[in-house]
Structure formats: C-alpha cells, structure tokens
ROSE-4610 file (N, C-alpha, C; in Angstrom, 1 decimal, always signed):
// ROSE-4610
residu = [X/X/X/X/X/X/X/X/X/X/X/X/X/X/X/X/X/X/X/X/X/X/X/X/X/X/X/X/X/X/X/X/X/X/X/X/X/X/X/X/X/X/X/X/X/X/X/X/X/X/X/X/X/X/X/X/X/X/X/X/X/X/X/X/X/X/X/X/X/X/X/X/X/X/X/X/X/X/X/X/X/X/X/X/X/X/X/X/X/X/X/X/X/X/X/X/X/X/X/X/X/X/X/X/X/X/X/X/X/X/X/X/X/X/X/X/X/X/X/X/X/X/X/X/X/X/X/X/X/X/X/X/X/X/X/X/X/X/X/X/X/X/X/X/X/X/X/X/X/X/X/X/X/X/X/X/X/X/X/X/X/X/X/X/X/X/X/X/X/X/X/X/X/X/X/X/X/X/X/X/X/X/X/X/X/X/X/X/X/X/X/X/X/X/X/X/X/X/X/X/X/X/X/X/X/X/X/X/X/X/X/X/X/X/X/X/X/X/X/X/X/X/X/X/X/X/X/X/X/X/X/X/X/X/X/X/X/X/X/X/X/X/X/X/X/X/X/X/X/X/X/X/X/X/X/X/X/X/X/X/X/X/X/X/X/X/X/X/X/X/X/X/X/X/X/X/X/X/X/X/X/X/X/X/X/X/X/X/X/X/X/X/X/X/X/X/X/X/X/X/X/X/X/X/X/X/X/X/X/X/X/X/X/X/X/X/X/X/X/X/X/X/X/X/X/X/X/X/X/X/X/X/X/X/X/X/X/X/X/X/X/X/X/X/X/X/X/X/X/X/X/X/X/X/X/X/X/X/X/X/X/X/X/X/X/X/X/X/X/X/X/X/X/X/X/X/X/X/X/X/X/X/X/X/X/X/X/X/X/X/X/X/X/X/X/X/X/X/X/X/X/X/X/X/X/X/X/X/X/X/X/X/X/X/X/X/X/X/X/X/X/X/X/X/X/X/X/X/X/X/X/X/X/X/X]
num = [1/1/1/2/2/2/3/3/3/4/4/4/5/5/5/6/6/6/7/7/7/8/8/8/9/9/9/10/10/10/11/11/11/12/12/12/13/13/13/14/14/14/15/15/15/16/16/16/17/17/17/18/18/18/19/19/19/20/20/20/21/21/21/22/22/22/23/23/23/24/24/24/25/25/25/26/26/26/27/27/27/28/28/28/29/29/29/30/30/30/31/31/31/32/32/32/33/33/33/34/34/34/35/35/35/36/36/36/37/37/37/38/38/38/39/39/39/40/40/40/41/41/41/42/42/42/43/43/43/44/44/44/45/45/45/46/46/46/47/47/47/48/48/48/49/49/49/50/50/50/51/51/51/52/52/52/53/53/53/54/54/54/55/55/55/56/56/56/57/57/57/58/58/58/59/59/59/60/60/60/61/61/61/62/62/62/63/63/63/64/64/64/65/65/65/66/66/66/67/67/67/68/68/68/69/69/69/70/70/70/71/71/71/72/72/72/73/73/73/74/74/74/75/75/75/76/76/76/77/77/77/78/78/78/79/79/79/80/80/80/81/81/81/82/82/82/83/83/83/84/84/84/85/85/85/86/86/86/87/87/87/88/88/88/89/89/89/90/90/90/91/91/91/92/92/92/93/93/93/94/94/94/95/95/95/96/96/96/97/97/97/98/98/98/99/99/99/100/100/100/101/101/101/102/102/102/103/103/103/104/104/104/105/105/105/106/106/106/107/107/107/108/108/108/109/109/109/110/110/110/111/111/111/112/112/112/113/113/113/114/114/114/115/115/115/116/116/116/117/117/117/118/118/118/119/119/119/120/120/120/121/121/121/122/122/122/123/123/123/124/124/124/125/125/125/126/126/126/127/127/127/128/128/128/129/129/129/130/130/130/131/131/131/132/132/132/133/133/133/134/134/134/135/135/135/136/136/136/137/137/137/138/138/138/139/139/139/140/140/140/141/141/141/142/142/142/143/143/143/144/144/144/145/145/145]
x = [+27.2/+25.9/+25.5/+26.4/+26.2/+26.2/+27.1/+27.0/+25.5/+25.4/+24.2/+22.8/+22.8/+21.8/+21.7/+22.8/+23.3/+22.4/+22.6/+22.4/+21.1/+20.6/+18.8/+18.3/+18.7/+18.1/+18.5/+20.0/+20.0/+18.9/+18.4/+17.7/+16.2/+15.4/+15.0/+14.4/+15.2/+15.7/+15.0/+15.7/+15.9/+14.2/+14.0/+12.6/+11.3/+11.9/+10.5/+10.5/+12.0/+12.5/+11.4/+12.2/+11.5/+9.9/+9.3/+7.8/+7.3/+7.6/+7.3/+7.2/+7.2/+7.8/+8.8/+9.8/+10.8/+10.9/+10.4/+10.2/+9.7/+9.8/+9.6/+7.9/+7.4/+6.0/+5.1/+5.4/+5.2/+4.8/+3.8/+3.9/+4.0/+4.3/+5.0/+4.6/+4.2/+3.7/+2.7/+2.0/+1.0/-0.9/-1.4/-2.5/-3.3/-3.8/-4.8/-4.8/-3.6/-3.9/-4.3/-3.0/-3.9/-5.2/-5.7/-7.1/-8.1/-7.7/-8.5/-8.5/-7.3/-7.3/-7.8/-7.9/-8.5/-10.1/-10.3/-11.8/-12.4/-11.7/-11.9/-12.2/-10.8/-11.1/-12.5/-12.7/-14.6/-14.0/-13.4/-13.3/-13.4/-14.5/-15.7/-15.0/-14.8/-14.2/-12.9/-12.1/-10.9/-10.2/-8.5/-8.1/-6.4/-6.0/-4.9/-3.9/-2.7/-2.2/-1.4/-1.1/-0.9/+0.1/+1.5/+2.6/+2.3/+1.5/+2.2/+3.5/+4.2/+5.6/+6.0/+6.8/+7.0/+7.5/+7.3/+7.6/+7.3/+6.6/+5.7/+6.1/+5.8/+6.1/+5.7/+6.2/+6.4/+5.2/+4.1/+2.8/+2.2/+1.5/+0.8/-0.8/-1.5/-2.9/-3.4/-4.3/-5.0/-6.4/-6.6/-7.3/-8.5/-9.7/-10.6/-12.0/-12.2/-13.2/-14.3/-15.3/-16.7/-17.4/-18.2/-18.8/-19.5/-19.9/-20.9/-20.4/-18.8/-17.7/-17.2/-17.9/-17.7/-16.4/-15.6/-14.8/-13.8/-13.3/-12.4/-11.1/-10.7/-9.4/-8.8/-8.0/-7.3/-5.8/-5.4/-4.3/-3.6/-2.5/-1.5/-0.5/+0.0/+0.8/+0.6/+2.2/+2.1/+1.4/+1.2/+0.4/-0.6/-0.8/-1.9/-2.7/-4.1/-5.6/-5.6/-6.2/-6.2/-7.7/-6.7/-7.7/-9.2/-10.4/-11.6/-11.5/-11.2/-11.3/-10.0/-9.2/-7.7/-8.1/-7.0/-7.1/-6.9/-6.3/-5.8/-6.9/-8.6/-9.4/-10.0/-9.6/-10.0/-9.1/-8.6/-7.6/-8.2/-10.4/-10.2/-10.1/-10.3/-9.7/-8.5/-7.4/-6.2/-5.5/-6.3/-6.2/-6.6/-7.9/-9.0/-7.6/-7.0/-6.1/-4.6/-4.4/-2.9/-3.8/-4.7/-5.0/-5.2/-6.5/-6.2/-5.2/-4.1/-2.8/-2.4/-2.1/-1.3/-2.4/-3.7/-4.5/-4.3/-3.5/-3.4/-2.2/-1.3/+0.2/+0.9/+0.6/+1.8/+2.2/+2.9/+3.7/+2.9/+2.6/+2.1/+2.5/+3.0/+3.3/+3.0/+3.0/+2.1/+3.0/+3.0/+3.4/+2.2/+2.0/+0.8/+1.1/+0.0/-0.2/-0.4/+0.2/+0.0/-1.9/-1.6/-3.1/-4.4/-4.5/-6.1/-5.3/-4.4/-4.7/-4.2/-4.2/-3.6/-2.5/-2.7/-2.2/-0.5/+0.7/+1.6/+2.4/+2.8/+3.1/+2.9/+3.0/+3.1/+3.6/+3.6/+4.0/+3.8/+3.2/+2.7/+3.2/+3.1/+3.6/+2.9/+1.8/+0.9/+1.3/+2.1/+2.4/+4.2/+4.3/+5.8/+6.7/+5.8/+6.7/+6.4/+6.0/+5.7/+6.8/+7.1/+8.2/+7.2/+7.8/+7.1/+5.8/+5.5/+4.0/+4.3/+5.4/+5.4/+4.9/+3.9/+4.0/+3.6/+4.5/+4.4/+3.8/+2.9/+2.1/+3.2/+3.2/+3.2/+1.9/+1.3/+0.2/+1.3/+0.5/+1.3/+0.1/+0.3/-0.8/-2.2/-2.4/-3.4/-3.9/-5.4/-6.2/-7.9/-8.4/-9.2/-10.1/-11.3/-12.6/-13.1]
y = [-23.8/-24.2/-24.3/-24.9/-25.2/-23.3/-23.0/-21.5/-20.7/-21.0/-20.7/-20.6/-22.2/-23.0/-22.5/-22.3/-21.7/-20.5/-19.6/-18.1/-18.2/-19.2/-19.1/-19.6/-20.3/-21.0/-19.7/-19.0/-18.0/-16.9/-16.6/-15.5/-16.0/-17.2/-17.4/-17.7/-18.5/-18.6/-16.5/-15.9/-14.7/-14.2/-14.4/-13.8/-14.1/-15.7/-16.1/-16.3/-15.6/-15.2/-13.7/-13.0/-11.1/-11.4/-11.9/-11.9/-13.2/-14.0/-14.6/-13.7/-12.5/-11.7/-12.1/-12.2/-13.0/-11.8/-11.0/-10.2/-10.8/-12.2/-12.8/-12.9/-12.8/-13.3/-11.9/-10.8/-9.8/-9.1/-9.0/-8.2/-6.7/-5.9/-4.5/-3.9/-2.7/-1.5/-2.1/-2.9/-2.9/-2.6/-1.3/-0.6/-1.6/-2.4/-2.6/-4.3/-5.4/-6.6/-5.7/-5.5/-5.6/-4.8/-3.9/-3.3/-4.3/-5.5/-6.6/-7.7/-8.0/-8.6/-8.3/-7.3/-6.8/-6.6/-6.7/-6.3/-7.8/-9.1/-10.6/-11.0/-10.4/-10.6/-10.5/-9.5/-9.4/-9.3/-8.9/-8.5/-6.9/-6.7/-5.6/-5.0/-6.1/-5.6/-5.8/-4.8/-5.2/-3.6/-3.6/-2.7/-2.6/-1.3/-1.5/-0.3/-0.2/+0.9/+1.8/+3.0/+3.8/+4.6/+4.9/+5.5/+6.6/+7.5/+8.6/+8.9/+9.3/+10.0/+10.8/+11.8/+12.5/+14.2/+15.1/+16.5/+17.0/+16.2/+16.3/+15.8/+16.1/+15.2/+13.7/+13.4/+11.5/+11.3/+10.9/+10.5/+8.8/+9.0/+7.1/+6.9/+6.5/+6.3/+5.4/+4.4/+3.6/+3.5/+2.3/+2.6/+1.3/+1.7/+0.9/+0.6/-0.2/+0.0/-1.0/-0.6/-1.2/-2.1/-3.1/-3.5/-2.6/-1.4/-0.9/+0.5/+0.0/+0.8/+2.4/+2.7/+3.6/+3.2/+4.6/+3.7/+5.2/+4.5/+5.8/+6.0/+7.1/+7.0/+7.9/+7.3/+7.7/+7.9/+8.6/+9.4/+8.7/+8.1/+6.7/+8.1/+7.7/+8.5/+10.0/+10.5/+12.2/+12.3/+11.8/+11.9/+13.3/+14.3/+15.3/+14.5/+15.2/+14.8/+14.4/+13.4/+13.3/+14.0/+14.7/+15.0/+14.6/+15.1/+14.5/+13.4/+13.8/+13.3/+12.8/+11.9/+11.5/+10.2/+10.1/+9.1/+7.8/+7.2/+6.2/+5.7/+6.5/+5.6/+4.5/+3.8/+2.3/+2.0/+0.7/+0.3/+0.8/+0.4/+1.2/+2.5/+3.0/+4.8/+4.9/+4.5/+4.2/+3.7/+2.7/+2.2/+3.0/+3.8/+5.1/+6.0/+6.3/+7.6/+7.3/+6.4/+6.0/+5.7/+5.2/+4.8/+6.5/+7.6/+8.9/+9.5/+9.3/+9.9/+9.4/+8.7/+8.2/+8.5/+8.4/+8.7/+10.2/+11.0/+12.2/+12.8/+11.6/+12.2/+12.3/+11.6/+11.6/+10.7/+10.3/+9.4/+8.3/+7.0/+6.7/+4.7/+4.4/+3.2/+2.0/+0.8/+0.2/-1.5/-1.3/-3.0/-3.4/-4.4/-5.5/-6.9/-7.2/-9.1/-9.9/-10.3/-11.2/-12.2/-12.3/-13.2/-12.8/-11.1/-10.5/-9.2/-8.7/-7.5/-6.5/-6.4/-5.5/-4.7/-3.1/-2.5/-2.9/-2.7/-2.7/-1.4/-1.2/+0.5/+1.1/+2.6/+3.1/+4.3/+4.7/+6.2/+6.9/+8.2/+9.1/+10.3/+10.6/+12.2/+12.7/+13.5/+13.8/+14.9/+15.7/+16.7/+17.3/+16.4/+16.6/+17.7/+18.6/+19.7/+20.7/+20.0/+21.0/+19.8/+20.9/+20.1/+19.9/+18.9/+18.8/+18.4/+17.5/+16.9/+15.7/+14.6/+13.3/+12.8/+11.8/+10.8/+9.5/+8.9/+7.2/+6.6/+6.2/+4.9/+3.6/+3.7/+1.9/+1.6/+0.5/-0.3/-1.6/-1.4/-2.2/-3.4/-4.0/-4.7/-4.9/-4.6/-5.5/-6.7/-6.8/-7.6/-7.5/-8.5/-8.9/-9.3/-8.4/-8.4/-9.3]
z = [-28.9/-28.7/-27.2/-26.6/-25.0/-24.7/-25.3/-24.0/-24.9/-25.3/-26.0/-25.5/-24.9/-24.3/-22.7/-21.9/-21.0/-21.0/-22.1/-21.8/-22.0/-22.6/-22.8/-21.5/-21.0/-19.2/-18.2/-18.5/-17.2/-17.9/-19.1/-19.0/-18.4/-19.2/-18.4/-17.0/-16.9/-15.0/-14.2/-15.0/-14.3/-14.2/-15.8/-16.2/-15.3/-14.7/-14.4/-12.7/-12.2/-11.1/-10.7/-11.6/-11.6/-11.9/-13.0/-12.8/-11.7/-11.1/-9.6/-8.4/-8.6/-7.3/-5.9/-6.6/-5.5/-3.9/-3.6/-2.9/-1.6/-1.1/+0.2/+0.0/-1.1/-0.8/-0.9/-1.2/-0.9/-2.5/-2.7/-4.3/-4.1/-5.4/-5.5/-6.0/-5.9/-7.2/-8.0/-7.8/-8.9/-8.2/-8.4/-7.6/-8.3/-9.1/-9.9/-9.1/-9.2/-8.5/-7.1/-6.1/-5.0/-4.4/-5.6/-5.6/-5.6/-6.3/-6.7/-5.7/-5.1/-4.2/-3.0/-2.4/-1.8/-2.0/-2.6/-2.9/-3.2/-3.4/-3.4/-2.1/-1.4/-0.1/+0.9/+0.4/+1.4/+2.6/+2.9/+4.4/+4.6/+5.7/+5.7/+7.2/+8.4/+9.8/+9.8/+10.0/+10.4/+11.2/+11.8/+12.3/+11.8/+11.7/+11.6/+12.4/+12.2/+12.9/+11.3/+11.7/+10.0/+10.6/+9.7/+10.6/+8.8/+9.1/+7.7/+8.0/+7.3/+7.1/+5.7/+6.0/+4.8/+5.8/+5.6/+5.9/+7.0/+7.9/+9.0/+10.8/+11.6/+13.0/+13.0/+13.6/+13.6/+13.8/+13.5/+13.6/+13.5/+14.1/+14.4/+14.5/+13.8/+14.5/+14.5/+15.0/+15.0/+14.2/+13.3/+12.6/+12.6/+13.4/+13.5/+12.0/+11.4/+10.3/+10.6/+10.3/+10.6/+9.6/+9.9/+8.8/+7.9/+8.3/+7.6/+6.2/+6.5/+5.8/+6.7/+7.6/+8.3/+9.5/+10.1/+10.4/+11.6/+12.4/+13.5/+13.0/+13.4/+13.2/+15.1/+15.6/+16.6/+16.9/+17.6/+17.3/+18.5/+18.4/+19.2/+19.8/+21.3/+21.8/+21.7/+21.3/+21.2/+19.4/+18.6/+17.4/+17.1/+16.6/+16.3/+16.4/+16.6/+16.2/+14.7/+14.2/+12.9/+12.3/+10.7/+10.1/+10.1/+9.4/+9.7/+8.3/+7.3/+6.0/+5.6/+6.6/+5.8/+4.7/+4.1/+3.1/+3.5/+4.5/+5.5/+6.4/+5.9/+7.0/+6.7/+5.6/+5.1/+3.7/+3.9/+2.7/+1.8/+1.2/+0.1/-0.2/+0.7/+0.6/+0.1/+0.4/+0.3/-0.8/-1.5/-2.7/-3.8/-3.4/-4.4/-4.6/-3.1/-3.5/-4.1/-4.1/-4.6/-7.0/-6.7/-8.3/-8.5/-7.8/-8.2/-8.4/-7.2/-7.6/-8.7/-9.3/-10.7/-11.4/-11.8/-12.9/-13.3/-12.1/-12.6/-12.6/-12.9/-13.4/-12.1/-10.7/-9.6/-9.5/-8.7/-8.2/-7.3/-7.2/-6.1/-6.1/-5.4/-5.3/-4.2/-4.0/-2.8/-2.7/-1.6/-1.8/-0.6/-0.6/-0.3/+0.2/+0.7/+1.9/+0.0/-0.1/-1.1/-0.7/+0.2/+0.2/+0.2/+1.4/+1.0/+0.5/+0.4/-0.5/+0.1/+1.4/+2.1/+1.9/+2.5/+2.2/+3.3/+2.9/+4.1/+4.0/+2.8/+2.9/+1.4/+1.1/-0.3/+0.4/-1.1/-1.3/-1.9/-2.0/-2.9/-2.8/-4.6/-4.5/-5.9/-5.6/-6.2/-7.1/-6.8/-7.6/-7.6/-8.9/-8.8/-8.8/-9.8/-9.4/-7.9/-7.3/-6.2/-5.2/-4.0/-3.3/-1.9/-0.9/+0.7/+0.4/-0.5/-0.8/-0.8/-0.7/-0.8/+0.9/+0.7/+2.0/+1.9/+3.1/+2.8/+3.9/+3.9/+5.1/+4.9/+6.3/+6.9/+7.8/+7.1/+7.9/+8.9/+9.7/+10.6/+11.5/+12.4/+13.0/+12.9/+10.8/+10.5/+11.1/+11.7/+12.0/+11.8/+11.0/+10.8/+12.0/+12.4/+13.6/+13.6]
C-alpha cells in the first residue's frame, strides 16, 4: 500500500511538474497561448534585435515597430540588406507565420516571455520534404518604446 501511495505522489509530483512548465519561467511550443498573450499584452511600440539562422550567412537585424503597426527592419554589422517583406518585422508577423507553417503540415515551434508573450526564439520548417528550408530566430534585446 505504502509503495503504492509512493508511486501515486511521484506520478503526480511529475505531472504537475511537466504541465507547470518547469522550463525557468519560460513557456514552449505552444503558438496559440503565446499568440494570446501577446495580443493581451497591447503593446503596439516596441524594438527588438532577430538573429535568423539556418543555411544561410550569420545574419542580425534590428527591429524597430511603430505604433501604427508599420515598422523598419535594419541590417546590424556585416548582415545583407534585409528582404522588403520578411516574416520577423513584428512578433505578429512572426506568430501569423509559425501558426501558417503548422496549419499547413510544417514544422514550426516557439518558445516565449511568459509575461507579454514575446517571441524569444522558434523554428520553422515549412516543407519537410524539401531540404535547406529550416530557420530559427532568436529575439534578443526586446524593449518596449
């Protein structure tokens, strides 16, 4: 009975471990909370910096967003010019393209600021059978204008 009672507290214990997100505060893979949290948040100005990575040269840009949802994107150090239309020029862009990627059978995953929603890095891979299409953002020096 005791080891019994035992194994019902460590499962448990574990269950309510793994759904707490024991991850330092940090929630994981789920596009739909921090799409929502983010969008709770109401924060309209803010800036961040975006490291794409995947098949490509080491790239960096700075990413300024406006109240009016319009927003720059600039190219940090040796970085290319950035595209005119990347997906990285506002969290909701970013959120839109990681929920499209999975709505249509890729790969796309996100971890997030537990408190507004923010993005801190993902990773997408939109088309699996095709090779040299995966890339992953890190947001980095998120701040609020």
């Amino acid at each position: 009975m005791i080891s019994q009672h035992r194994f019902v507290i460590g499962v448990t214990a574990s269950l309510s471990i793994l759904l707490s997100g024991c991850g330092g505060g940090v929630f994981k893979d789920d596009i739909a909370t921090g799409t929502a949290l983010w969008t709770r948040s109401k924060i309209t100005r803010y800036s961040y910096v975006v490291e794409p990575s995947g098949f490509m040269l080491p790239q960096k840009y700075a990413v300024q967003v406006y109240s009016d949802g319009s927003s720059s994107v600039t190219a940090v150090g040796d970085s290319p010019p950035p595209w005119p239309d990347q997906v990285f020029k506002s969290m909701d862009r970013l959120y839109a393209h990681l929920a499209d990627v999975r709505k249509r059978g890729g790969i796309s995953n996100v971890t997030f600021d537990p408190t507004d929603g923010h993005i801190l890095n993902c990773y997408v891979d939109p088309f699996l059978q095709m090779a040299d299409d995966e890339v992953g953002y890190m947001i980095s020096d998120f701040k609020v204008e």
